[in-house]
C-alpha positions as CSV (number, residue, x, y, z in Angstrom):
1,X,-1.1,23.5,-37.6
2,X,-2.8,27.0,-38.5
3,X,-6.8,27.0,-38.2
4,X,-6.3,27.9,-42.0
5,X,-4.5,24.6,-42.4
6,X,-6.8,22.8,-40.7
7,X,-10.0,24.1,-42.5
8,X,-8.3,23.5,-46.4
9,X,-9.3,19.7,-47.4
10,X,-10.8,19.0,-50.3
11,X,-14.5,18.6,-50.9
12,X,-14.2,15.7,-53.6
13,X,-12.5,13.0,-54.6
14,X,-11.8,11.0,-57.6
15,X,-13.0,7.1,-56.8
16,X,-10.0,5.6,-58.1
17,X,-7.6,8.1,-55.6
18,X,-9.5,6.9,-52.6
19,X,-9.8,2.9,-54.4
20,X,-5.9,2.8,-54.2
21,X,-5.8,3.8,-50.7
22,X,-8.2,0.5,-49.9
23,X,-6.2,-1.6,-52.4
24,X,-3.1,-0.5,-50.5
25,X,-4.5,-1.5,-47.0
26,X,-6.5,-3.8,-47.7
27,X,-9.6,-2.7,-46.8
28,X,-12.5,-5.3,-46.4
29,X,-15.8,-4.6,-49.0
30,X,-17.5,-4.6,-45.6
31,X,-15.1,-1.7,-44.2
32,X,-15.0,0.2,-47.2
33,X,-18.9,0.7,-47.7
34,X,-18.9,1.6,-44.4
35,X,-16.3,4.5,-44.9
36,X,-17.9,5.4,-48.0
37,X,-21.4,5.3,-46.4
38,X,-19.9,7.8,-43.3
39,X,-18.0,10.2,-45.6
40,X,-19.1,11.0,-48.5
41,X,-22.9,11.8,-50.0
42,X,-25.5,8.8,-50.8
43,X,-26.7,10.7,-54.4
44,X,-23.0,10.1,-55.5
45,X,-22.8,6.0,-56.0
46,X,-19.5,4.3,-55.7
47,X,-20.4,2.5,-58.5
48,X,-21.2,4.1,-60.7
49,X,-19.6,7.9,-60.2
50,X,-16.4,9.0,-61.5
51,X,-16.1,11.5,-58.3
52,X,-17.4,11.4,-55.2
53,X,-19.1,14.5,-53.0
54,X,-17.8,14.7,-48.8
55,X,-20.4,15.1,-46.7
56,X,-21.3,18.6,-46.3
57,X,-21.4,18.5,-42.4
58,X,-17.6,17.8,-42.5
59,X,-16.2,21.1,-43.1
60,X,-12.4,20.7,-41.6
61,X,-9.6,18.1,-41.2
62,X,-10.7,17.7,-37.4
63,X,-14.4,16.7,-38.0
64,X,-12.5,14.1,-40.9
65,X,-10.2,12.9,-38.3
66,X,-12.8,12.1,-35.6
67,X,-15.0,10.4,-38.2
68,X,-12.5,7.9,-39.8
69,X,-11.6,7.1,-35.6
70,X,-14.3,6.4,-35.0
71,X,-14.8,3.7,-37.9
72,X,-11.6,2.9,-38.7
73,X,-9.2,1.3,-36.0
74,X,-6.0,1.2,-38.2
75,X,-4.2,4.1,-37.3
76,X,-2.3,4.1,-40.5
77,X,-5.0,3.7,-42.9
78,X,-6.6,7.0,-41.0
79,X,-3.0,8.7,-41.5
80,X,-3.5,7.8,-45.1
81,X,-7.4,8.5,-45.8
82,X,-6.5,12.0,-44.3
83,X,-3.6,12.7,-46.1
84,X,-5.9,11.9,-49.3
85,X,-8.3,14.8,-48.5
86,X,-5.6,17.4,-47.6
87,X,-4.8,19.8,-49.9
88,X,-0.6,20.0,-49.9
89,X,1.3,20.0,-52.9
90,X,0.7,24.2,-53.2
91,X,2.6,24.1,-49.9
92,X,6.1,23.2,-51.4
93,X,8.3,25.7,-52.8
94,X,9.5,24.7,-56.5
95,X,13.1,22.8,-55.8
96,X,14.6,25.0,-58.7
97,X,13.9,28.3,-57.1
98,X,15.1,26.5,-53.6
99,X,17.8,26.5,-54.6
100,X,18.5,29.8,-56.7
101,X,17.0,31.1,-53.3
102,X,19.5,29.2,-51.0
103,X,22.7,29.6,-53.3
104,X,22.3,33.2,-53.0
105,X,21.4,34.1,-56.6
106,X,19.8,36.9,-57.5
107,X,16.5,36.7,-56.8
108,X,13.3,39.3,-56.5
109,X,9.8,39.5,-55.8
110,X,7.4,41.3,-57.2
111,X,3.5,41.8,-55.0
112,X,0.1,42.9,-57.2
113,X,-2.8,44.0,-55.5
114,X,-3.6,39.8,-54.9
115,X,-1.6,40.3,-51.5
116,X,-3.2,43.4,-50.4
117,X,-6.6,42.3,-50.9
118,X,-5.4,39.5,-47.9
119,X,-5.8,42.7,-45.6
120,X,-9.2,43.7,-47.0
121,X,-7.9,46.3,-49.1
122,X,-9.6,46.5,-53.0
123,X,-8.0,44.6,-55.7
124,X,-7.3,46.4,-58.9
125,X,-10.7,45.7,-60.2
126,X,-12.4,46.8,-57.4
127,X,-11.2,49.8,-56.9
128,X,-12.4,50.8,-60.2
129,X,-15.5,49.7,-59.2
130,X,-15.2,51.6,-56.0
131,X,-13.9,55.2,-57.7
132,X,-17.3,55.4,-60.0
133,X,-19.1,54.7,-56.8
134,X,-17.3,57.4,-55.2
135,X,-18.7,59.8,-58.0
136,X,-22.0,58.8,-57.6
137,X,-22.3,58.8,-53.8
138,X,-20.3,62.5,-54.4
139,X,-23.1,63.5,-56.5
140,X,-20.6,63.6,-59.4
141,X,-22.5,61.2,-61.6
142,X,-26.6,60.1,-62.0
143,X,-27.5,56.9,-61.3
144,X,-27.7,56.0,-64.7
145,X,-24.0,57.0,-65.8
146,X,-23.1,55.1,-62.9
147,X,-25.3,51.7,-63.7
148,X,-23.9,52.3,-67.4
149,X,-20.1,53.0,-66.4
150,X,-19.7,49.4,-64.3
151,X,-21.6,47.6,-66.6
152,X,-19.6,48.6,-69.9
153,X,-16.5,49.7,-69.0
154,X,-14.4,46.4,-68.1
155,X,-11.0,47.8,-68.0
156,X,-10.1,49.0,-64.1
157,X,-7.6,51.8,-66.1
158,X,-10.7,53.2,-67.9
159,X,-12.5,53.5,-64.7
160,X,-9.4,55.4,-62.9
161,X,-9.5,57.7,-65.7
162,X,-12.8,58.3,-65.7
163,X,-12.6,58.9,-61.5
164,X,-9.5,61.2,-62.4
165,X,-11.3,62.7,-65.2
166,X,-14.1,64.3,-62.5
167,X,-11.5,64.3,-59.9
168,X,-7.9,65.5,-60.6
169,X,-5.5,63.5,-58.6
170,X,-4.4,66.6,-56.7
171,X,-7.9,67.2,-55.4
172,X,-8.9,67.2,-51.9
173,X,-12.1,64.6,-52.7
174,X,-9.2,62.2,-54.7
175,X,-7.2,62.5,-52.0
176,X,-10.0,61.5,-49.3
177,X,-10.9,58.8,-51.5
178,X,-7.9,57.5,-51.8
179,X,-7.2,58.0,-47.5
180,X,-10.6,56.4,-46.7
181,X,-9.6,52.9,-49.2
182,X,-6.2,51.9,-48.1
183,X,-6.0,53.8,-44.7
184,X,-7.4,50.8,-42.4
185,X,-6.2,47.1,-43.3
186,X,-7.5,44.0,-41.3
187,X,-5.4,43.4,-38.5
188,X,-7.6,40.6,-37.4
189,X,-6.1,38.5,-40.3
190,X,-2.5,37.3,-40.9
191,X,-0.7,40.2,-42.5
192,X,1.8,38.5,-46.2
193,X,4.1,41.4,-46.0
194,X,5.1,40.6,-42.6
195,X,7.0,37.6,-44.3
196,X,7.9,39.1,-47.5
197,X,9.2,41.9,-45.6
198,X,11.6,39.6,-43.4
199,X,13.6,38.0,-47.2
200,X,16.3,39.7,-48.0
201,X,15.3,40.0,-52.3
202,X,14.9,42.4,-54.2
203,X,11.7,44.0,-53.1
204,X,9.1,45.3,-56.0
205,X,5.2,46.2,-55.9
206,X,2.9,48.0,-58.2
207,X,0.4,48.4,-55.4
208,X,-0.1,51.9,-54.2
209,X,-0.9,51.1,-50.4
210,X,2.3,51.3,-48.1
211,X,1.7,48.0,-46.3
212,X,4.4,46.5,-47.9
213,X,6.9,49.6,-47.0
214,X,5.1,49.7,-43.4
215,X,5.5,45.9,-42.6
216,X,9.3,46.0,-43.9
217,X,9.8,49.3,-41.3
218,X,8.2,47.3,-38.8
219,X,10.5,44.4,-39.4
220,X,13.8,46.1,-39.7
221,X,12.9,48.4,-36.2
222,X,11.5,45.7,-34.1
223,X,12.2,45.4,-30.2
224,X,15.4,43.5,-29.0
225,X,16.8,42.8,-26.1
226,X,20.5,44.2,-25.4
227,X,21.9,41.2,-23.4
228,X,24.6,42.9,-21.9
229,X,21.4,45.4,-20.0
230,X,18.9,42.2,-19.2
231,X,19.2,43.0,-16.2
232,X,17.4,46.1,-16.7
233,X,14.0,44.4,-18.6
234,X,14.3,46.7,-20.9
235,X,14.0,46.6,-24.7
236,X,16.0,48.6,-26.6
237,X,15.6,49.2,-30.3
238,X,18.2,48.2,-32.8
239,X,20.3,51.0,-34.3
240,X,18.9,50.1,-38.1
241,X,17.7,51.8,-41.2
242,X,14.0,52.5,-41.9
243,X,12.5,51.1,-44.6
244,X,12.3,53.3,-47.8
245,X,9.9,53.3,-50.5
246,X,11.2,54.1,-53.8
247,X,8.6,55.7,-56.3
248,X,10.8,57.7,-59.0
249,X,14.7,57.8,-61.1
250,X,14.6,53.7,-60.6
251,X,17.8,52.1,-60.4
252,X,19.0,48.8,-60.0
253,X,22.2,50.1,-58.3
254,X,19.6,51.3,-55.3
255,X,18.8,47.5,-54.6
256,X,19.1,47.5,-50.4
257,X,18.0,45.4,-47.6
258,X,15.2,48.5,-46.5
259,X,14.5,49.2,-50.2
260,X,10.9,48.6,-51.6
261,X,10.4,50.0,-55.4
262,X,6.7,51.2,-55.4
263,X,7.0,51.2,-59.3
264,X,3.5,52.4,-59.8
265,X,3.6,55.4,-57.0
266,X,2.0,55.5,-53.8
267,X,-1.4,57.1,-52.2
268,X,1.2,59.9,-50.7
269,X,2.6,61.1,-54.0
270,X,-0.8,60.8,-55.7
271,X,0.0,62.9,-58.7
272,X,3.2,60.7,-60.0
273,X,1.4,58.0,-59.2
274,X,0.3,55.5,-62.3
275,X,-3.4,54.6,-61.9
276,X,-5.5,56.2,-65.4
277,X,-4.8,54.7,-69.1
278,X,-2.9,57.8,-70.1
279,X,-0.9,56.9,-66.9
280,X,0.2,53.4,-67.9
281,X,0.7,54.3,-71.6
282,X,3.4,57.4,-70.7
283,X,5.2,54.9,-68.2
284,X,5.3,52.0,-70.5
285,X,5.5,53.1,-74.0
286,X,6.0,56.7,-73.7
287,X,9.3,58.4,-74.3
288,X,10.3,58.4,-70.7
289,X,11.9,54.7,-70.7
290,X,13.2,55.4,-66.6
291,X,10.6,52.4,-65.9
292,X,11.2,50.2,-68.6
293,X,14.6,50.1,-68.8
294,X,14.6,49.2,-65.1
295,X,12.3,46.1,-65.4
296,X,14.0,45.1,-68.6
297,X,16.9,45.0,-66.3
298,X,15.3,42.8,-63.3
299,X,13.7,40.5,-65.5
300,X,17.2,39.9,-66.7
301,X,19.3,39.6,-64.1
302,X,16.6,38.1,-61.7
303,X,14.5,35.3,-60.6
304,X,11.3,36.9,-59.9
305,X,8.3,35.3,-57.9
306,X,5.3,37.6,-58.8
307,X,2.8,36.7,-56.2
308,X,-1.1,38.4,-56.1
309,X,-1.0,38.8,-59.7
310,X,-3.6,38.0,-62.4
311,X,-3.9,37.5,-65.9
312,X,-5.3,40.9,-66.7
313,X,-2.3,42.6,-64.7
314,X,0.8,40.7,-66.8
315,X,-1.1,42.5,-69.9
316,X,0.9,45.2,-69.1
317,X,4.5,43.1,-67.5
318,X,4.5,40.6,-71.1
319,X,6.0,43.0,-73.9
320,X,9.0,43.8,-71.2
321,X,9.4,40.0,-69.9
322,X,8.7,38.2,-73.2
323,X,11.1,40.0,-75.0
324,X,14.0,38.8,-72.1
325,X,13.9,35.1,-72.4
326,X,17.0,34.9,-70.0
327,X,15.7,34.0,-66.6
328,X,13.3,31.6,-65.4
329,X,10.4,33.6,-63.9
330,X,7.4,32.3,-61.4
331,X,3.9,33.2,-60.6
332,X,1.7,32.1,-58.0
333,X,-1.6,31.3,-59.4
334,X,-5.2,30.7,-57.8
335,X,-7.2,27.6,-59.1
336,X,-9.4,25.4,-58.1
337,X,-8.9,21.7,-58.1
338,X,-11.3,20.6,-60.4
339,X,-10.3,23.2,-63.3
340,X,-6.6,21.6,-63.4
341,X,-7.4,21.6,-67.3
342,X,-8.1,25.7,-67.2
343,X,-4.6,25.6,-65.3
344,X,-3.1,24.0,-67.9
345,X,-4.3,26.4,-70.4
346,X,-3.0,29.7,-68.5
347,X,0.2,27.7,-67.5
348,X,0.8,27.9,-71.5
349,X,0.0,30.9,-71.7
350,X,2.6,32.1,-68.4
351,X,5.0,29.8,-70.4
352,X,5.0,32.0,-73.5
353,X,6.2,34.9,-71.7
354,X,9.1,32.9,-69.9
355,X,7.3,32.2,-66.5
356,X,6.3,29.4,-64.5
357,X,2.9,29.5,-63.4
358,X,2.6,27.6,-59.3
359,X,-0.6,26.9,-58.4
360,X,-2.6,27.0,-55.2
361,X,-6.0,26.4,-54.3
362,X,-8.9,28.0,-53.6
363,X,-11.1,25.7,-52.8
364,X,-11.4,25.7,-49.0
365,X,-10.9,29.5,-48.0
366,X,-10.4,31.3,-50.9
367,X,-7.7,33.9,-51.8
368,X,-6.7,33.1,-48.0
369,X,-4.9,30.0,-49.0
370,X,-1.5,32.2,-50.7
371,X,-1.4,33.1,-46.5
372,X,-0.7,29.1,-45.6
373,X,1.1,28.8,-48.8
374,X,3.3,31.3,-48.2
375,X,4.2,30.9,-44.7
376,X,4.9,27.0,-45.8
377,X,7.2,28.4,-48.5
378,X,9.2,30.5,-46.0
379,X,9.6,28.2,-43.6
380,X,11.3,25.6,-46.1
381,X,13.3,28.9,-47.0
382,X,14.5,29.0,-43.6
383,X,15.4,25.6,-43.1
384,X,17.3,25.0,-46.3
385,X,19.5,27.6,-45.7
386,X,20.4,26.5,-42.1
387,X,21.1,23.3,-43.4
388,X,23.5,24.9,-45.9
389,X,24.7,27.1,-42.8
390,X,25.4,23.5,-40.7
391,X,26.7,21.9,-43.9
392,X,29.6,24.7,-44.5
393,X,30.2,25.2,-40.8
394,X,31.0,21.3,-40.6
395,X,33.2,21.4,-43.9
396,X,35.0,24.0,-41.8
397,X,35.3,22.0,-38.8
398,X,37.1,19.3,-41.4
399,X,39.7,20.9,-42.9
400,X,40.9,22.2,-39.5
401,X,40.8,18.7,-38.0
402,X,42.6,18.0,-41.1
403,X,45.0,20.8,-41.1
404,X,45.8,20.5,-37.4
């Protein structure tokens, strides 16, 4: 278990969840005020509230886990009480894109800004926030264009056209800007594109870092040892291509295990890059369809799991998607456990455009939980298709016992 597992439990509880767990075991009155008294907080009266409040002082599963020892001495009703506070159905993959995955359908992913900001780099919002700060640090701006700019302009593509505006893309002080953002991401933390680099789908971003083109070039170049020179200790790297971003003339046809399509640019090639208003409008409704007609074609013959993406952002995705209706799509979406009724709301919404909205949740650590859920997801990835692997190799092994 990952420290990030072990720190996501939930903070609250609904007093029927935890009643059932008593009814099931059938926990004394005696035994159960006691647990109640030891975990959860004395304003919150079993009696009379609807939910009940843990104890702040018990932060992780592990202080949980040494509490309910130490009053409980049924080993399964511990198992069961803890299993209560963890947080776990985020952390299995939807069985019908399992199985698309597993069968070998066609499937893709497509990474926002949600999964960068895991490696401390600005989501799309803040770097809009960040650019108008640049032009006021830079001397570009007063202090009062710049207290008037954040506070009224909402939309992050207004505030990249206003950066762009003072500062052409092609400039020296754009270019540092751009260097100094995405140029150092936390290598303290668990790096997402180091598993989406290793599946072999379709790979798509409108992110302008290279993380997701680095991790895949780090993944398709790694060490290995040539067995036939062990006896050299040496490593030797793998004849294999590099990874390759692909920013312009999009084509399905290009679709290749070291293939990324950076469909909004990148920080190297600055100028084609899609960042301003004017920007977004040419590349999706302007008369240069190269863009369009690619996604119309992904969305169609594709299962795509857009991960780091919010509602602002599929704005811009909806007219193309909606307007397919021949593939399911999914979403990974951050809520919060006790706004399952605001879920439900932007589940309709994702719904409307032909996508199935997953949540996880934020309540423990944040954004930092698509991390656990994601490495969760992978590994089920992993094992379903070495059982399918076993499964056909054993078919195999029948026919020729059959045969022979």
């Amino acid at each position: 278990m990952t420290m990030i597992e072990a720190d996501s439990i939930r903070k609250s509880l609904f007093k029927g969840e935890i009643a059932n767990i008593f009814k099931e075991y059938s926990v004394s009155s005696g035994q159960q005020d006691l647990l109640i008294q030891e975990l959860f907080e004395q304003e919150y009266s079993y009696s009379s509230s609807k939910q009940l409040l843990l104890k702040s002082d018990i932060k992780n599963s592990s202080a949980l886990e040494k509490i309910l020892r130490n009053t409980v001495t049924d080993k399964q009703l511990v198992g069961a009480l803890i299993s209560l506070f963890l947080i776990q159905d985020d952390l299995i993959i939807p069985p019908e894109l399992n199985r698309s995955i597993i069968n070998n359908e066609k499937v893709g992913v497509f990474v926002g800004a949600g999964v960068s900001r895991l490696i401390e780099f600005p989501s799309w919002e803040e770097l809009g926030d960040k650019a108008i700060e640049c032009l006021y640090k830079n001397n570009r701006i007063n202090y009062f264009e710049y207290q008037r700019i954040q506070r009224d302009v909402v939309d992050p593509k207004q505030k990249m056209s206003i950066f762009h505006a003072v500062l052409p893309k092609n400039s020296e002080s754009s270019k540092q800007f751009y260097k100094e953002i995405f140029s150092k991401p936390d290598t303290k933390k668990n790096n997402p594109y180091d598993n989406l680099a290793k599946i072999d789908w379709i790979k798509i971003t409108s992110n302008i870092d290279n993380e997701f083109v680095n991790a895949l070039d780090k993944y398709l170049t790694h060490p290995v040892i040539d067995i036939r020179d062990s006896m050299r200790k040496e490593d030797k790297v793998e004849e294999r291509k590099r990874a390759r971003g692909i920013t312009s003339n999009f084509n399905v046809s290009d679709v290749q295990a070291e293939s990324i399509f950076q469909i909004h640019g990148c920080i190297d090639e600055l100028e084609t890059s899609i960042l301003t208003t004017d920007d977004y409008l040419k590349a999706y409704y302007g008369d240069d369809k190269d863009l369009r007609n690619f996604l119309e074609k992904i969305f169609t013959e594709y299962t795509i799991l857009f991960i780091g993406y919010g509602l602002s952002e599929f704005s811009i995705l909806e007219h193309i998607i909606k307007k397919i209706k021949l593939q399911k799509h999914y979403a990974l979406v951050g809520t919060y456990l006790n706004e399952i009724n605001v879920f439900g709301l932007m589940k309709k919404y994702f719904e409307s455009i032909g996508v199935l909205a997953i949540p996880f949740y934020l309540d423990s650590i944040g954004y930092d939980r698509l991390i656990t859920v994601l490495d969760s997801w992978f590994i089920q990835i992993e094992k379903g298709k070495e059982e399918k692997d076993r499964l056909y190799l054993d078919r195999i092994k029948e026919i020729d016992e059959v045969i022979g």
